[in-house]
C-alpha positions in Angstrom: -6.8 -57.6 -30.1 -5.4 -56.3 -26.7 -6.1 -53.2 -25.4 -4.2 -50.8 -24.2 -4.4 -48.2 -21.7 -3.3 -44.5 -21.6 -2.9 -43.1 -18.3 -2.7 -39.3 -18.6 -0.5 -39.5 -15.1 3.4 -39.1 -14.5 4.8 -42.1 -13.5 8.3 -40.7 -11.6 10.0 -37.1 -11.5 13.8 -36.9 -11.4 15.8 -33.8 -10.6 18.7 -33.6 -13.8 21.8 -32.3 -12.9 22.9 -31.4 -16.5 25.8 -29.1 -17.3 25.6 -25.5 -18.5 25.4 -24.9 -22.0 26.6 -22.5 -24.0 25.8 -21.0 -27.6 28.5 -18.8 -29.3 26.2 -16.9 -32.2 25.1 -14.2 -33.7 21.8 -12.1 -32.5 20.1 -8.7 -33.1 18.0 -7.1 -30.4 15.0 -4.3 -30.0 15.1 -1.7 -27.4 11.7 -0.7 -26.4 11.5 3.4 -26.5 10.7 5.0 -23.1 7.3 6.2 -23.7 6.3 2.7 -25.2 7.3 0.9 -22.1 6.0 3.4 -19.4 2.7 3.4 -21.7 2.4 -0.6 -21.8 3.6 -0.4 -18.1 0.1 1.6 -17.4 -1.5 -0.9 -19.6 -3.4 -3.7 -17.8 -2.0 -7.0 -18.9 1.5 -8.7 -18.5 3.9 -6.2 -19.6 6.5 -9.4 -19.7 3.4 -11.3 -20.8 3.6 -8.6 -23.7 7.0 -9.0 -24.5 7.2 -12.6 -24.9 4.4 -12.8 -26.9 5.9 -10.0 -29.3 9.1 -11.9 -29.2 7.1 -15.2 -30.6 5.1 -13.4 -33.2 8.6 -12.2 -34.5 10.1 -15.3 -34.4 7.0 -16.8 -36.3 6.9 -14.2 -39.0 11.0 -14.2 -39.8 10.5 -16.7 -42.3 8.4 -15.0 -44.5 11.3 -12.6 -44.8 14.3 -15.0 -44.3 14.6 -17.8 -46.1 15.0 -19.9 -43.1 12.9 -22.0 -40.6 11.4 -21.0 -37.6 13.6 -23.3 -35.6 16.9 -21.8 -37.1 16.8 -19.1 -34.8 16.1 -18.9 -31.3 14.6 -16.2 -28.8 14.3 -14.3 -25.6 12.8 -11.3 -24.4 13.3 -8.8 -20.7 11.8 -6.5 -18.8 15.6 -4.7 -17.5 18.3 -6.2 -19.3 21.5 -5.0 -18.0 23.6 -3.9 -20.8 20.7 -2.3 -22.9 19.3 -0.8 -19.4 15.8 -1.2 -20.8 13.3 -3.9 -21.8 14.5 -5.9 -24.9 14.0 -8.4 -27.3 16.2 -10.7 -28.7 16.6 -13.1 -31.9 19.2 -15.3 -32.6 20.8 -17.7 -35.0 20.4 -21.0 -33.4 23.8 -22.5 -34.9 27.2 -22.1 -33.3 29.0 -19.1 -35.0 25.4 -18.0 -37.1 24.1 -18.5 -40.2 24.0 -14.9 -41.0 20.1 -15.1 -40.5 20.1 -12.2 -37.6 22.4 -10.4 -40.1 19.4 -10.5 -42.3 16.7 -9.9 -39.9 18.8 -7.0 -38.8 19.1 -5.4 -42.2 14.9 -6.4 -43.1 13.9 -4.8 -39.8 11.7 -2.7 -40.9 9.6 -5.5 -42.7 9.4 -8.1 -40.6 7.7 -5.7 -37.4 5.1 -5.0 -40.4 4.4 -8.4 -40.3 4.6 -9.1 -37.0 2.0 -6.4 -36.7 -0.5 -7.6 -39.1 -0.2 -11.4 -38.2 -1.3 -9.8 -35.1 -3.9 -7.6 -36.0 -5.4 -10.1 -38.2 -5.6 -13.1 -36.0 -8.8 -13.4 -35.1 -8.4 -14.8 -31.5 -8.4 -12.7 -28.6 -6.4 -14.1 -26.4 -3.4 -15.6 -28.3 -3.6 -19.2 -30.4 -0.7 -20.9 -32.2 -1.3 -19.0 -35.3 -0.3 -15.5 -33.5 1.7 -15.5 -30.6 2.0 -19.2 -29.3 5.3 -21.1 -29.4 5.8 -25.0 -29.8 9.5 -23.9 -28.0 8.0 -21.4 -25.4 10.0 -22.2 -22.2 6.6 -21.3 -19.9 4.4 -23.3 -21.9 3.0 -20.5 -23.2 0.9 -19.6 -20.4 1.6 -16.4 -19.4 1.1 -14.2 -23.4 -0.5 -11.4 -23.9 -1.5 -10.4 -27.2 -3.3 -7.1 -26.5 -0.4 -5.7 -25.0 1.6 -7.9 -28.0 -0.2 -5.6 -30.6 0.4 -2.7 -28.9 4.1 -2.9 -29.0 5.0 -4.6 -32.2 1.9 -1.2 -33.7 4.8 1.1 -32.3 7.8 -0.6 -33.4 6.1 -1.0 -36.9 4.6 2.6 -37.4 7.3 4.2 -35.7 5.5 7.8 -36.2 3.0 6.6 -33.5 6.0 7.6 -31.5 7.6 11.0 -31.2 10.9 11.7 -32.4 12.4 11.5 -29.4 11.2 8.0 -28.4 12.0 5.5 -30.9 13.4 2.4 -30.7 16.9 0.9 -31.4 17.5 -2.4 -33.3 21.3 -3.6 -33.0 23.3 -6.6 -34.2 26.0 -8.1 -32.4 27.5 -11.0 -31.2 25.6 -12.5 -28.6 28.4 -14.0 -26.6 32.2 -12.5 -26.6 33.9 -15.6 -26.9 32.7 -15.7 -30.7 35.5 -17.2 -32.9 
């Protein structure tokens, strides 16, 4: 029988020069109140760390709301995105012209940050593992997460009477591109 061996080395890098592509969908997005973000701000921890942990939890949780699969809808998070002028968080349908999936996530809001929040709450890693907040399609390989500050977000989104009146936070669906047909 030969043997074989597995080299855990690259063997070549190339640079791709691959065109842009674009995704016309749907999407719904969470605005993070003030207070919250100036709070987790104060926080130690990754504040974007934070966010894009919150963002995976969400994405892992939607279908137990959705009847749908994890990779039928797709992603991102910011620290200052420029049309919401605040932090955000963003899912979308991962098919050209939707599915009607962030329709639904829009409309069961409420539900799925409950269990975002207890998927959190009752992992019981501390740092993060692929049951809670890790991603097979995390574009950073996961390594920058964090779920403390994770928990403390997706807490005030959840519950939002942890927040006052004036604070809370706006969910939204729209297109996520204006050339939608």
């Amino acid at each position: 029988m030969p043997s074989t061996i597995i080299r855990e080395e690259p063997t070549g890098v190339q640079s791709l020069d691959l065109p842009e592509t674009t995704l016309s969908t749907r999407a719904l997005y969470l605005t993070l109140p003030p207070g919250l973000e100036g709070l987790m701000q104060t926080m130690s921890g990754s504040f974007e760390g934070g966010l894009d942990a919150a963002q995976h939890a969400l994405v892992a949780t939607f279908p137990l709301v959705i009847l749908c699969d994890r990779r039928d809808v797709g992603s991102a998070s910011t620290t200052d995105h420029p049309q919401t002028e605040t932090s955000a968080l963003f899912i979308y349908n991962g098919y050209r012209g939707g599915l009607g999936l962030a329709r639904n996530g829009y409309d069961y809001i409420e539900e799925l940050l409950q269990h975002t929040w207890e998927l959190l709450a009752d992992c019981g890693c501390s740092d993060g593992c692929p049951a809670c907040i890790q991603s097979p399609h995390c574009g950073r390989a996961n390594e920058h997460l964090d779920k403390r500050l994770a928990v403390t977000l997706t807490m005030a989104l959840a519950d939002p009477n942890r927040q006052s009146d004036s604070s809370t936070s706006k969910s939204n669906f729209t297109p996520a591109s204006k050339d939608e047909t």
